[in-house]
N, CA, C and O atoms as a GROMACS GRO file, in nm:
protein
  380
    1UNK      N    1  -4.753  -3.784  -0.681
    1UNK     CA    2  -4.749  -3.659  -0.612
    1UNK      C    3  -4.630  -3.648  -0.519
    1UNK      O    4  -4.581  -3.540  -0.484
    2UNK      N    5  -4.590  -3.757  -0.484
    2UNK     CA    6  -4.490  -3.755  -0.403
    2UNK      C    7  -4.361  -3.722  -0.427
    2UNK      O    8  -4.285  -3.683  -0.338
    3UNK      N    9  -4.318  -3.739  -0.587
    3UNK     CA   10  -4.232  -3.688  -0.672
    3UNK      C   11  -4.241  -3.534  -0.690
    3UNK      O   12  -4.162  -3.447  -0.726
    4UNK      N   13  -4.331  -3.536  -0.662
    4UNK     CA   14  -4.345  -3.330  -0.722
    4UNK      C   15  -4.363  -3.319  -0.547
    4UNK      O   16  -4.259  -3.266  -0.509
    5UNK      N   17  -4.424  -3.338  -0.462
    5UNK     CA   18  -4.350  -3.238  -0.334
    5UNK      C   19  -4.209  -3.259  -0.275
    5UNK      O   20  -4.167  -3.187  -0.185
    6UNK      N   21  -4.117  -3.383  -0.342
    6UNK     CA   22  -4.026  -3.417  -0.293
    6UNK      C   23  -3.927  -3.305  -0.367
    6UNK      O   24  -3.829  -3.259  -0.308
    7UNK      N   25  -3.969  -3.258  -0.529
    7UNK     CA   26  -3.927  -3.207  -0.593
    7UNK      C   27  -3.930  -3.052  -0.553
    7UNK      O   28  -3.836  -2.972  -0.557
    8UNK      N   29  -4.044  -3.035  -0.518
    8UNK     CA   30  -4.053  -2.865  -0.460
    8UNK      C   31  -3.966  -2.844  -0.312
    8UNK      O   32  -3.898  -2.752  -0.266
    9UNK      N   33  -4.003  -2.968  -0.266
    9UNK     CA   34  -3.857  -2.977  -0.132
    9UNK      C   35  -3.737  -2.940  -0.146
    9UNK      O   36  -3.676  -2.864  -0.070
   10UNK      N   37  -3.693  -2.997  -0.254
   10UNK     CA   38  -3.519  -2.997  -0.255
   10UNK      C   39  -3.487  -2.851  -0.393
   10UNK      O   40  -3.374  -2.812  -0.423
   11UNK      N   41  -3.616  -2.797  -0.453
   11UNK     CA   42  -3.624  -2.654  -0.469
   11UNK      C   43  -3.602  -2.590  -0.373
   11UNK      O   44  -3.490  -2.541  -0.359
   12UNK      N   45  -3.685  -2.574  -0.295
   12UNK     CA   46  -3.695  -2.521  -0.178
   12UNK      C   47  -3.572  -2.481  -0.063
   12UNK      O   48  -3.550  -2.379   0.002
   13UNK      N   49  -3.507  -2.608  -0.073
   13UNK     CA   50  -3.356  -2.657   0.022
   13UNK      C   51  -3.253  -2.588  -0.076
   13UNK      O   52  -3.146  -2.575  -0.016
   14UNK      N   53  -3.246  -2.542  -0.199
   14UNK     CA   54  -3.164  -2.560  -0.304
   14UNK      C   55  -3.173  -2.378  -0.300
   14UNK      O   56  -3.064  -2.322  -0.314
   15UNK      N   57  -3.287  -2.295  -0.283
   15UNK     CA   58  -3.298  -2.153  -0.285
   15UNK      C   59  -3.250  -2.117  -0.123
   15UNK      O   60  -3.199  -2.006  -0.108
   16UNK      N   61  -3.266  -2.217   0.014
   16UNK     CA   62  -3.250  -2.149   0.091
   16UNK      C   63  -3.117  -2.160   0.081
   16UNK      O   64  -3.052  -2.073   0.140
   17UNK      N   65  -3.049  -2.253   0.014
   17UNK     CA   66  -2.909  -2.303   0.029
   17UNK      C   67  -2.843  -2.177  -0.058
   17UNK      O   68  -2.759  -2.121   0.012
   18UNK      N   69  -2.850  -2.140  -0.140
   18UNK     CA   70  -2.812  -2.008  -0.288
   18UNK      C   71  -2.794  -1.913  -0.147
   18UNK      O   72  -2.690  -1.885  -0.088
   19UNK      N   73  -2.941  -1.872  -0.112
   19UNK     CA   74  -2.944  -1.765   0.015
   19UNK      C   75  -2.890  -1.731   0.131
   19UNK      O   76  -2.878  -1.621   0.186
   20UNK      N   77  -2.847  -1.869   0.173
   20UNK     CA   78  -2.779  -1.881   0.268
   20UNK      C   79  -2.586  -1.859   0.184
   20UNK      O   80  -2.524  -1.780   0.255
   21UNK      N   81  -2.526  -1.895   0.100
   21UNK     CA   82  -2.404  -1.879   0.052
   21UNK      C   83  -2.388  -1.740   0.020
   21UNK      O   84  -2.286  -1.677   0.050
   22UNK      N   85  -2.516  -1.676  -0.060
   22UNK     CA   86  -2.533  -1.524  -0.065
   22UNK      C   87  -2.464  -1.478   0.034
   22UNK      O   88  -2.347  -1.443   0.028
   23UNK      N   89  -2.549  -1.478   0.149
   23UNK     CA   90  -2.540  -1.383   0.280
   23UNK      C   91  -2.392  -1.473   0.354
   23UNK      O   92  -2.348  -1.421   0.457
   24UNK      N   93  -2.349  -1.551   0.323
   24UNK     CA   94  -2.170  -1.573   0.325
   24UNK      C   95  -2.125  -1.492   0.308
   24UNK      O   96  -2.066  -1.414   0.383
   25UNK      N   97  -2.154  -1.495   0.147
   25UNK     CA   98  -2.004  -1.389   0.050
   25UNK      C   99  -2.036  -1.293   0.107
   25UNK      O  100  -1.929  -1.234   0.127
   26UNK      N  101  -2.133  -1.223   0.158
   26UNK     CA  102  -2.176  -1.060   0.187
   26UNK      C  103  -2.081  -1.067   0.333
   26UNK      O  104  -2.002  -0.985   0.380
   27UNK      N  105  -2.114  -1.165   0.369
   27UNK     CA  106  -2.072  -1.175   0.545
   27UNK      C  107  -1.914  -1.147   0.526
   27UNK      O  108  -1.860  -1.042   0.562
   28UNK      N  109  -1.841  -1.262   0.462
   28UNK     CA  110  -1.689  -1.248   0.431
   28UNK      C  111  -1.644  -1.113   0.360
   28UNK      O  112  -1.558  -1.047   0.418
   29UNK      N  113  -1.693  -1.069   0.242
   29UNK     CA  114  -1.670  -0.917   0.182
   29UNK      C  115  -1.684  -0.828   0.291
   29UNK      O  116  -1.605  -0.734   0.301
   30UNK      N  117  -1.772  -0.842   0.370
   30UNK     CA  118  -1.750  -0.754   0.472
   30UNK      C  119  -1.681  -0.725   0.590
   30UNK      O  120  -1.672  -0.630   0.668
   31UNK      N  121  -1.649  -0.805   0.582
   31UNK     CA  122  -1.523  -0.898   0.685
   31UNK      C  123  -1.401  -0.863   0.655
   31UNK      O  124  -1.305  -0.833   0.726
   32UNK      N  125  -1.422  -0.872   0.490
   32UNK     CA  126  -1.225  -0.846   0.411
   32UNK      C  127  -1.239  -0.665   0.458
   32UNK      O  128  -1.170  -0.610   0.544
   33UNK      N  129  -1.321  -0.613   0.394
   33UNK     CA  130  -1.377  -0.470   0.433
   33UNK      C  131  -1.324  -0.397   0.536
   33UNK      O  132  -1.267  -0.290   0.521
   34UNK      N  133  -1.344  -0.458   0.654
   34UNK     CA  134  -1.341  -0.390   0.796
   34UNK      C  135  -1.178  -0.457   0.784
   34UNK      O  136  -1.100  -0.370   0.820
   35UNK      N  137  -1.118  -0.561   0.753
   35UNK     CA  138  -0.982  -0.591   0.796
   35UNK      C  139  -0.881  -0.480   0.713
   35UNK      O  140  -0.770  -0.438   0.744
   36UNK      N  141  -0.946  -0.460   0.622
   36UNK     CA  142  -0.885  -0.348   0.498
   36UNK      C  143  -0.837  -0.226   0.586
   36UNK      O  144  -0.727  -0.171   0.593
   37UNK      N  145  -0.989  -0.197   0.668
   37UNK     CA  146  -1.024  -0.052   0.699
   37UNK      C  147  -0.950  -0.062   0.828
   37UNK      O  148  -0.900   0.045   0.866
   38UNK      N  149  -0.927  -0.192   0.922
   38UNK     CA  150  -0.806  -0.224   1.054
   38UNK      C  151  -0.661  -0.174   0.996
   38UNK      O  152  -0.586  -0.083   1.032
   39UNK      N  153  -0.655  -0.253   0.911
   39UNK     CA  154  -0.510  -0.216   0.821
   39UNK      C  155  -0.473  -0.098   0.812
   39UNK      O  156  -0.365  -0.050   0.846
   40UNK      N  157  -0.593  -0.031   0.753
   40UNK     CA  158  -0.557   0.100   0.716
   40UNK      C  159  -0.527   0.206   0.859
   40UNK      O  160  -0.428   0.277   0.874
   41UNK      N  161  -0.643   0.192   0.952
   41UNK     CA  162  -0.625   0.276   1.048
   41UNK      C  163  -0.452   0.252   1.179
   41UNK      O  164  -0.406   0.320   1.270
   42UNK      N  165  -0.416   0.128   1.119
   42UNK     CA  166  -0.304   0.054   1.200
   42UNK      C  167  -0.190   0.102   1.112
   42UNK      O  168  -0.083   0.115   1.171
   43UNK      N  169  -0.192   0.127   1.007
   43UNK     CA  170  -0.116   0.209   0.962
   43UNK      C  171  -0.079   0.382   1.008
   43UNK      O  172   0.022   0.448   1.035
   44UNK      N  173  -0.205   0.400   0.998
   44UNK     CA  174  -0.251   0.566   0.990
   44UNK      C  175  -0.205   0.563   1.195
   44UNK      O  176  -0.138   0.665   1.207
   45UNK      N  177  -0.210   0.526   1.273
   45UNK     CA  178  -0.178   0.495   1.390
   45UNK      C  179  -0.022   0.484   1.435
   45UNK      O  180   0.033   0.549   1.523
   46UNK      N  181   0.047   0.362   1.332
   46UNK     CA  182   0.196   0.362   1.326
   46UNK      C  183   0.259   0.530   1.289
   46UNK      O  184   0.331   0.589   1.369
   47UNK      N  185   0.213   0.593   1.147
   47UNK     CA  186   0.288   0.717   1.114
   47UNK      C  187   0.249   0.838   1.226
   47UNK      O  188   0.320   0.930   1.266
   48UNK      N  189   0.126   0.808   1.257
   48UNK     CA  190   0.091   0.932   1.394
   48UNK      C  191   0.205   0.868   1.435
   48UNK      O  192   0.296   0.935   1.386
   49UNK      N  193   0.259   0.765   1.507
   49UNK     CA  194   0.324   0.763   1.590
   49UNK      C  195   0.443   0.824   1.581
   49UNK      O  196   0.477   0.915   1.658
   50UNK      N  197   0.539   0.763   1.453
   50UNK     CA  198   0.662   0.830   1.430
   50UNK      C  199   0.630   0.976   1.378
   50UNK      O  200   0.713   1.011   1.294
   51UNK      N  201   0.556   1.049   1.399
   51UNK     CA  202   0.510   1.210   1.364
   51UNK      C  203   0.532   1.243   1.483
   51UNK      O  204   0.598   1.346   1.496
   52UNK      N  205   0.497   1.188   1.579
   52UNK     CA  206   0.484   1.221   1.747
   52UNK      C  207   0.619   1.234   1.808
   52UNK      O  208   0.672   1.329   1.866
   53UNK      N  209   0.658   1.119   1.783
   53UNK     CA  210   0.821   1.118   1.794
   53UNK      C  211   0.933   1.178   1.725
   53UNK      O  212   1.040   1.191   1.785
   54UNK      N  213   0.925   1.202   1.646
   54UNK     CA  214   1.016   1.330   1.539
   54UNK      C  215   0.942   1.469   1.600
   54UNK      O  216   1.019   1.551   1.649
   55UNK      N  217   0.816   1.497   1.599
   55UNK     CA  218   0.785   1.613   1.667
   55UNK      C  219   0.825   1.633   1.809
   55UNK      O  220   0.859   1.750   1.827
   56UNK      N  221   0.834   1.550   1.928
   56UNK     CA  222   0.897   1.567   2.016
   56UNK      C  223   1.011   1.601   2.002
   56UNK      O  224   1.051   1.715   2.029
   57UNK      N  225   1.079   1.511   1.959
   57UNK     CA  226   1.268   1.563   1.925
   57UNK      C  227   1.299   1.658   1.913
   57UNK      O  228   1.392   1.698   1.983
   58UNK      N  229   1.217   1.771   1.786
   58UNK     CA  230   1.197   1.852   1.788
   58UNK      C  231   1.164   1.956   1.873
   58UNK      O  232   1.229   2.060   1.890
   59UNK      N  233   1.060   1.923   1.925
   59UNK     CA  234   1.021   2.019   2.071
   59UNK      C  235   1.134   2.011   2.168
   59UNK      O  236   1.140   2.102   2.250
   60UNK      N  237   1.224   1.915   2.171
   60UNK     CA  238   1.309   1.890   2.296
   60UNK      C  239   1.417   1.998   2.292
   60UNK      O  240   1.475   2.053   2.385
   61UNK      N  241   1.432   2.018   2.132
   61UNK     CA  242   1.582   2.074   2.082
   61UNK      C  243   1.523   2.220   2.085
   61UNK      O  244   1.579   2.319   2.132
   62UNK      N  245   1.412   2.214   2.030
   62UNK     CA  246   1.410   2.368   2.029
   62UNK      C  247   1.361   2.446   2.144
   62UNK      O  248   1.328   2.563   2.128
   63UNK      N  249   1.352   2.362   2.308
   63UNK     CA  250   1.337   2.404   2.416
   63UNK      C  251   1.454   2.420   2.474
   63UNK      O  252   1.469   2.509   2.557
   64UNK      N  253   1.596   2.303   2.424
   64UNK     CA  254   1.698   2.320   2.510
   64UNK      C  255   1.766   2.499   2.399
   64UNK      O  256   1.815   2.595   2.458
   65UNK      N  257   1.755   2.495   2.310
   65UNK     CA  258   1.784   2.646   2.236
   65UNK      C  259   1.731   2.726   2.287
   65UNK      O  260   1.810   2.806   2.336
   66UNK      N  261   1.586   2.759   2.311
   66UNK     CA  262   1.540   2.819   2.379
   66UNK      C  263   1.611   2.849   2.518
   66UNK      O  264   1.686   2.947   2.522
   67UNK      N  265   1.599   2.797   2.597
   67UNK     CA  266   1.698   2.804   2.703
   67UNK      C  267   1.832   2.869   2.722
   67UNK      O  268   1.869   2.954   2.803
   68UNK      N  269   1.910   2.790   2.603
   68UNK     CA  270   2.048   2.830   2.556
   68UNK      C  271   2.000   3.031   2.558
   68UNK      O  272   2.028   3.113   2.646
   69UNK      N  273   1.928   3.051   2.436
   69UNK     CA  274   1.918   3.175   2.406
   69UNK      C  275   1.905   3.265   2.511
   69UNK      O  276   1.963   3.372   2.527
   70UNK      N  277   1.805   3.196   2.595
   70UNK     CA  278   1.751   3.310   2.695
   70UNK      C  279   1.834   3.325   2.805
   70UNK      O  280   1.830   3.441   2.847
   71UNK      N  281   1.919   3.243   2.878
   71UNK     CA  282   2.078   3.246   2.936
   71UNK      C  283   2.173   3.330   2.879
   71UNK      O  284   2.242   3.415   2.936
   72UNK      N  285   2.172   3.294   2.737
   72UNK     CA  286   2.335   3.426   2.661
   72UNK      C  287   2.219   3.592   2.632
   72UNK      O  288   2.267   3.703   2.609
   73UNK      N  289   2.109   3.572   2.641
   73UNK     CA  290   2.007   3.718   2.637
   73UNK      C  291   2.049   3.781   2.776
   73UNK      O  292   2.103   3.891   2.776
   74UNK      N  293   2.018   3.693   2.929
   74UNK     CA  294   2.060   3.703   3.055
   74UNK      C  295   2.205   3.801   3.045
   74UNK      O  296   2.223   3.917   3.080
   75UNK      N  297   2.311   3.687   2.976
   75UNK     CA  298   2.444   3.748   3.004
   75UNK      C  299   2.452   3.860   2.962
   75UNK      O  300   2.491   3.955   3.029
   76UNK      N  301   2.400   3.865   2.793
   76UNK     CA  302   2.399   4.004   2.732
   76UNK      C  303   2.365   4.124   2.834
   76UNK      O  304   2.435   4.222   2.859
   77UNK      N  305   2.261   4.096   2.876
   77UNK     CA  306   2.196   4.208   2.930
   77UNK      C  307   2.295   4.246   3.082
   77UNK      O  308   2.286   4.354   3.141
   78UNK      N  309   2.350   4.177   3.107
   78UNK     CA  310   2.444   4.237   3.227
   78UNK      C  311   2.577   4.288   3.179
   78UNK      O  312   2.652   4.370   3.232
   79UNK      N  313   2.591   4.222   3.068
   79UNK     CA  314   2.753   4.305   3.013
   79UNK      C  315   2.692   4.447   2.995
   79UNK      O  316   2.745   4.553   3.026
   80UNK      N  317   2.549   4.423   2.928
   80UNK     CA  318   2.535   4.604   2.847
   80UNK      C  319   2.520   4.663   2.994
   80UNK      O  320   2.592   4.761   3.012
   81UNK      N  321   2.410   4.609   3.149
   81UNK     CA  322   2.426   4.721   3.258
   81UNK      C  323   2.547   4.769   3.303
   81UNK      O  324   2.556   4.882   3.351
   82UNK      N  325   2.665   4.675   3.290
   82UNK     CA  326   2.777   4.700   3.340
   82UNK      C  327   2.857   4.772   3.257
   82UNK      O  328   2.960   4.806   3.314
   83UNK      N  329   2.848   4.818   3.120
   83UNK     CA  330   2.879   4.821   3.013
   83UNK      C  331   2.835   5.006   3.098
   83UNK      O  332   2.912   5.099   3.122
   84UNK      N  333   2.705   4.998   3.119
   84UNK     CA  334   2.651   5.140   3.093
   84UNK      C  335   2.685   5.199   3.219
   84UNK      O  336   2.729   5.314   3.231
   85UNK      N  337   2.657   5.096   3.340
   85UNK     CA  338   2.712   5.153   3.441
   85UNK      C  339   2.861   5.188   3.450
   85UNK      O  340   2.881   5.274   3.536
   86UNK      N  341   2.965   5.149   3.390
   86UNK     CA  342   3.055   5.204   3.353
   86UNK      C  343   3.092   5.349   3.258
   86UNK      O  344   3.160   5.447   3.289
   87UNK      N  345   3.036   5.326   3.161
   87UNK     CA  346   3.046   5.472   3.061
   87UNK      C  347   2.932   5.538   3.191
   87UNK      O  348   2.947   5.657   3.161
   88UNK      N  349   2.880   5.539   3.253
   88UNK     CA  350   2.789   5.642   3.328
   88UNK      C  351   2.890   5.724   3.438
   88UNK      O  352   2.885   5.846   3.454
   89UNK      N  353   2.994   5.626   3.518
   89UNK     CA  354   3.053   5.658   3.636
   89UNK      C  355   3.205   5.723   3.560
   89UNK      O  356   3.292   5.763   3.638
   90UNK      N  357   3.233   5.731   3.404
   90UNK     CA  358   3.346   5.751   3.345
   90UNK      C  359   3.279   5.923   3.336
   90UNK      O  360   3.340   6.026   3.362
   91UNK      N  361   3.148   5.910   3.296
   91UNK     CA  362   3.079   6.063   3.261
   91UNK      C  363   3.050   6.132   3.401
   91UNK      O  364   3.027   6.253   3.394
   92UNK      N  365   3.048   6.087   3.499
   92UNK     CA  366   3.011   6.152   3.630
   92UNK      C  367   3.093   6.202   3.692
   92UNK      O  368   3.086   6.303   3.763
   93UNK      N  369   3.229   6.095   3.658
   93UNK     CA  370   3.360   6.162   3.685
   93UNK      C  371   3.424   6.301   3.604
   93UNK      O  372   3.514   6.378   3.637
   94UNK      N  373   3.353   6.299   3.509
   94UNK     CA  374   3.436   6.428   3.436
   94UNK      C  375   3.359   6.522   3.481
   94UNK      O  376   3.416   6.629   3.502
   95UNK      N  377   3.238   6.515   3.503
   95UNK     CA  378   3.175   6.641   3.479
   95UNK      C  379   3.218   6.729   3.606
   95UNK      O  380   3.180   6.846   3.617
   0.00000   0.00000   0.00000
C-alpha cells in the first residue's frame, strides 16, 4: 500500500506541478502583453510629443504673422485717414 500512496503522492505533486507552470506561462504571456501594450503607449506618447512640437512652431509663426499683419493693417489704415483727410481738405478748399 505504501507503493500506491507514494504513487498517488508524486501524482498529486506532478498535477500541482503542470498547474503551477500553467499559471507561469499565463503569468509571463501576460507580462509580454502589458510590456507590448507599455511599448505601444511609449510610442503613441513619443509622436504626441513631436505633434506638440511641430504644432507649436506652428502656432509661434502664425502668431508672429499675425502680428506682422495686424501692424501693416495699423499702417494701412492711417495712410487711407491721411489719404482721406487729405482729398477732404483738397475738396473744402475748392468749394
Amino acid at each position: 500500500m505504501t507503493a500506491m500512496s507514494d504513487q498517488s503522492a508524486i501524482d498529486q505533486a506532478v498535477r500541482r506541478l503542470a498547474l503551477a507552470l500553467d499559471s507561469l506561462d499565463a503569468a509571463v504571456e501576460r507580462r509580454q502583453q502589458a510590456d507590448r501594450s507599455e511599448e505601444g503607449l511609449a510610442s503613441q506618447v513619443h509622436a504626441l510629443g513631436i505633434d506638440r512640437t511641430r504644432l507649436a512652431e506652428a502656432l509661434d509663426s502664425e502668431t508672429a504673422r499675425s502680428r506682422h499683419l495686424e501692424s501693416t493693417n495699423r499702417e494701412i489704415a492711417q495712410r487711407l485717414d491721411a489719404a482721406i483727410a487729405s482729398i477732404q481738405s483738397v475738396l473744402d478748399a475748392n468749394e
